[in-house]
LOZALO-562965 format. One record per residue (C-alpha): residue in three letters; x, y, z. Coordinates in steps of 0.25 Angstrom, whole numbers, plus 5000, padded with zeros to 4 digits. Layout:
% residues N
alaXYZ ...
//
This chain:
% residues 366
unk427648204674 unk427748174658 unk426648094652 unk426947954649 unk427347964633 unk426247864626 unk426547724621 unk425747754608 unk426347764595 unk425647854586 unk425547754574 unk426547804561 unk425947824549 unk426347714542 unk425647634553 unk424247714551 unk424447704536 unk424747554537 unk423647524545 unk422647614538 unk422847584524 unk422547434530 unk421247464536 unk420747554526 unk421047444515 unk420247344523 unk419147454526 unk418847504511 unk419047374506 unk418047314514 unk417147454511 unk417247434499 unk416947304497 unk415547314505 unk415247434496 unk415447364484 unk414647244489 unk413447314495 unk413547384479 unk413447244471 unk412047194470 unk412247074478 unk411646994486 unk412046974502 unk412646864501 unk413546904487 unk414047014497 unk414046954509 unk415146854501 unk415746944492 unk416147024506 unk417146904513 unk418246924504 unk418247064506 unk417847064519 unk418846954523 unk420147034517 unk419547174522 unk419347134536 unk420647064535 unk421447204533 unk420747254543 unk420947154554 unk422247154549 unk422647284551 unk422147294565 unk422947164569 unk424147214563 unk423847364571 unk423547274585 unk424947204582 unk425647364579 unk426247314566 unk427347414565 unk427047534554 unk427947464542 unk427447324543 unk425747384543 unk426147484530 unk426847364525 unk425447274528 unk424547394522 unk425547404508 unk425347244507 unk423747264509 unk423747374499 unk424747294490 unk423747164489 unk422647234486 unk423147314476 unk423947214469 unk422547114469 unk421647224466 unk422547244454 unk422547114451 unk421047094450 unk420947214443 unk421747154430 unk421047034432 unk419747114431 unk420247184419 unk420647044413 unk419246984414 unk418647134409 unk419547114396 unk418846964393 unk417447014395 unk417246984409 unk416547084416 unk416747074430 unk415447144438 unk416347154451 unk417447204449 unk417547294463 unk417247164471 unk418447084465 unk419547204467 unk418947224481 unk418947094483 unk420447084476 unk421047214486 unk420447164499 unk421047024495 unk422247104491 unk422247174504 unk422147054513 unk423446984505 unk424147104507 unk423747114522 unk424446964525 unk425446964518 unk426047114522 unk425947044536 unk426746924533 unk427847024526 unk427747104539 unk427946984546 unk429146924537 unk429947054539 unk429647074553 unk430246914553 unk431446974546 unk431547084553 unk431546984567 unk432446894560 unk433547004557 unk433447044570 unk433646914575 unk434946884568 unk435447014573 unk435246974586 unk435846834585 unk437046904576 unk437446974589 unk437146874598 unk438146774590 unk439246874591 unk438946894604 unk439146734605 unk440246734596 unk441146854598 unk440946914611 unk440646804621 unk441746724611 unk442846834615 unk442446814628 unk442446674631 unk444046694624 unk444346794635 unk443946714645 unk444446584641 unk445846654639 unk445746704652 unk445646564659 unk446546524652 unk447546614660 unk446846594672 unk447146444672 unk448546464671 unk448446534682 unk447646474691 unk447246354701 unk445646334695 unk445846264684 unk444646204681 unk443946344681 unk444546404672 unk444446284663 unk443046284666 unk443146434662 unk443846394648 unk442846294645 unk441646404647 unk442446514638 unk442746414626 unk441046364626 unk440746514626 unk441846514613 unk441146404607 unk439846474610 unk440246584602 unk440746484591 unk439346424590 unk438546564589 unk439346584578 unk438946454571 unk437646494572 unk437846624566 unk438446554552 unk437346444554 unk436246554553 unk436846624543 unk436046604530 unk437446574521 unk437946494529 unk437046374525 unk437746334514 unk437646174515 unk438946094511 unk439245954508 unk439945894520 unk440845754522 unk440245734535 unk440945604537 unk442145694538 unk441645794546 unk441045724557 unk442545624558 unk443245764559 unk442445824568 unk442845694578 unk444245704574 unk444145844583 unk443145794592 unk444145674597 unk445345764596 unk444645864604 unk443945754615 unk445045644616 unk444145574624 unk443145524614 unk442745414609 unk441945424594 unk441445324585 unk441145344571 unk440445284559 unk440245364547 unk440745344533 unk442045424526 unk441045514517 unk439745554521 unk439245704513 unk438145784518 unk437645934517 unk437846024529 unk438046154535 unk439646214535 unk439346204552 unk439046064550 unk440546044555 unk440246114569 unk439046054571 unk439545904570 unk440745954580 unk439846014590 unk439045884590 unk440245794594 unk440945884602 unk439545894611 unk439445734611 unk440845754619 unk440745884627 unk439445824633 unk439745684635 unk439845644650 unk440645534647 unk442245504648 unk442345474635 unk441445514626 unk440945434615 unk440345474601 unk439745394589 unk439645464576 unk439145414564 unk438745484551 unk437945404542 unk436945384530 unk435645334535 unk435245184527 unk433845254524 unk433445254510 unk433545394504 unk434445444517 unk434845594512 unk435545634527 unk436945574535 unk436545544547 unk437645594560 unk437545534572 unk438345584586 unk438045494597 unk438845494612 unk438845444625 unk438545554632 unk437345614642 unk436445624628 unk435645744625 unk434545794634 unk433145774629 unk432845914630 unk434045944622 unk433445854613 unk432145924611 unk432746054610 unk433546014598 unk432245954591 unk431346054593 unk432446154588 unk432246264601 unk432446284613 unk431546334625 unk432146384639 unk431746244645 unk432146164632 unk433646204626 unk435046144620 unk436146134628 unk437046224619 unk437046294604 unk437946184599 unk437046094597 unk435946184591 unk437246254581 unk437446084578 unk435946074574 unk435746184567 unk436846174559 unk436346034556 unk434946084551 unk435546204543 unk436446074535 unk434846014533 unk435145924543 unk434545874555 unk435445854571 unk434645774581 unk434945734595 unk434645614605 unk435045524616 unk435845404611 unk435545284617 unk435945234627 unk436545374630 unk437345494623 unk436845584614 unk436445554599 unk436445664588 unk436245644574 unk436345734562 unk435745724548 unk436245804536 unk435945784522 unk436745694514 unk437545704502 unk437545604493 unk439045564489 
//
């Protein structure tokens, strides 16, 4: 029977020379630095002080170093760390050096002159060390992020186009079936089911131009206008509706080019889940009387179940949890779209009943 191949990995050299060039900097600077000390005529306690700094930042590759082997760094982030290390030290060594060459052209001897560029590379050294683990750590960060949006890039199309096709096959389907058939209701219920899974795809597809970064190009926006327009096609679309309004024939703010789709989501949802025969909706969009008010204020108020508490909570504290989640990605699109305009979209229970959302957006002065 073949022996079991062994789960070791021989370390490459650039993870050797990484690690090596770390631990031998911290070793001879900390070698040197005790040297040169146990050299000076000095006193203990001269050189028991004159060694923290040294110490400190020779300790600090070293320690370093080990953390960042007990972690397995991969070989091109610990070079990376080392060349930093080298890097700092040099660049502050170099720096000491002219400063040194500075106070010798003005007739200041300076008796010390090994300690203070000792002192400068290990210093160095020690800089280098933190910040080649913050650039590690920044391109690991991009490196996630890319691979991130690579993964959401797929699963919006997969949202968008393929579940989309779908959905269109489906519905086109019923649609033949009920011509043909006795279950009626089914295959209505079918249609409905198909044309959300449509709408679904719509919606991952607002959230792709909502995340890209060209896409927040804010724009001055009559919302007075958009919000009457958007119940013009809400009452031709629900006939059953009864909306009340009160807002004034110009009223100009800055938002997001999806402002539009989020304001219709947000009525259409006071409707679709309202239990009641005939629904019942107050808008209002107004100026509020405080002194140095810089926002419009959106109010959408109904007479419907009202919004659950854990809804609620989810919404505020901007996640979700596998106990604690929305009831849909409308609302969340609606929100975000909301905060991308530098706006804020909150939500409650009216009182006596209903739901009450409300929507700030920054104001343009006409």
């Amino acid at each position: 029977m073949p022996a079991a191949a062994s789960s070791t990995r021989t370390p490459s050299w650039r993870t050797l020379s990484g690690y090596s060039l770390i631990f031998i900097l911290g070793s001879t600077l900390l070698s040197l630095r005790l040297l040169n000390s146990l050299h000076q005529a000095e006193n203990v306690w001269v050189t028991l002080l004159g060694l923290v700094i040294p110490l400190v930042c020779s300790l600090g590759l070293l320690v370093g170093g080990f953390l960042l082997w007990q972690k397995g760094v991969d070989e091109t982030a610990i070079l990376r760390v080392a060349l930093w290390c080298v890097a700092g030290g040099v660049l502050l060594a170099v720096g000491t050096g002219f400063v040194h060459l500075y106070l010798q052209a003005r007739g200041l001897l300076v008796d010390t002159q090994l300690f203070i560029i000792l002192n400068a590379i290990s210093g160095g050294s020690l800089t280098g060390f933190v910040v080649g683990v913050y650039d590690i750590r920044r391109r690991r960060a991009e490196q996630r992020a890319a691979r991130l949006n690579e993964w959401l890039t797929v699963l919006n199309r997969i949202l968008r186009h393929d579940i989309r096709n779908q959905a269109n096959i489906v519905y086109g389907h019923a649609e033949l079936l009920e011509e043909a058939t006795e279950h009626r209701d089914e295959i209505k219920r079918i249609q409905e089911h198909a044309m959300e899974l449509v709408s679904l795809g719509d919606r991952a597809r607002m959230l792709e131009q909502l995340s890209k970064e060209n896409s927040r190009n804010l724009q001055t926006v009559d919302v007075a206008a958009l919000v009457d327009k958007q119940l013009v096609e809400l009452t031709s679309d629900y006939s059953n509706v009864d909306v009340e309004t009160s807002f004034p024939d110009e009223l100009r703010v800055s938002a997001h080019p999806l402002l539009e789709y989020a304001l219709q989501n947000l009525l259409e949802n006071a409707v679709i889940h309202n239990d009641k025969e005939t629904p019942q909706l107050w808008v209002s969009a107004s100026v509020p009387e405080d002194p140095g008010a810089e926002y419009v204020e959106i109010e959408i108020v109904d007479n419907g179940p009202g919004i659950p508490d854990s809804e609620v909570a989810v919404l505020e504290q901007g996640y979700e949890t596998p106990l604690e989640h929305s009831g849909g990605l409308g609302l969340w699109l609606s929100k975000w779209i909301v905060a991308e305009s530098s706006g804020r979209l909150s939500a409650d229970t009216a009182s006596p009943h209903g739901t009450r959302i409300c929507i700030r957006l920054p104001l343009i002065d006409n």
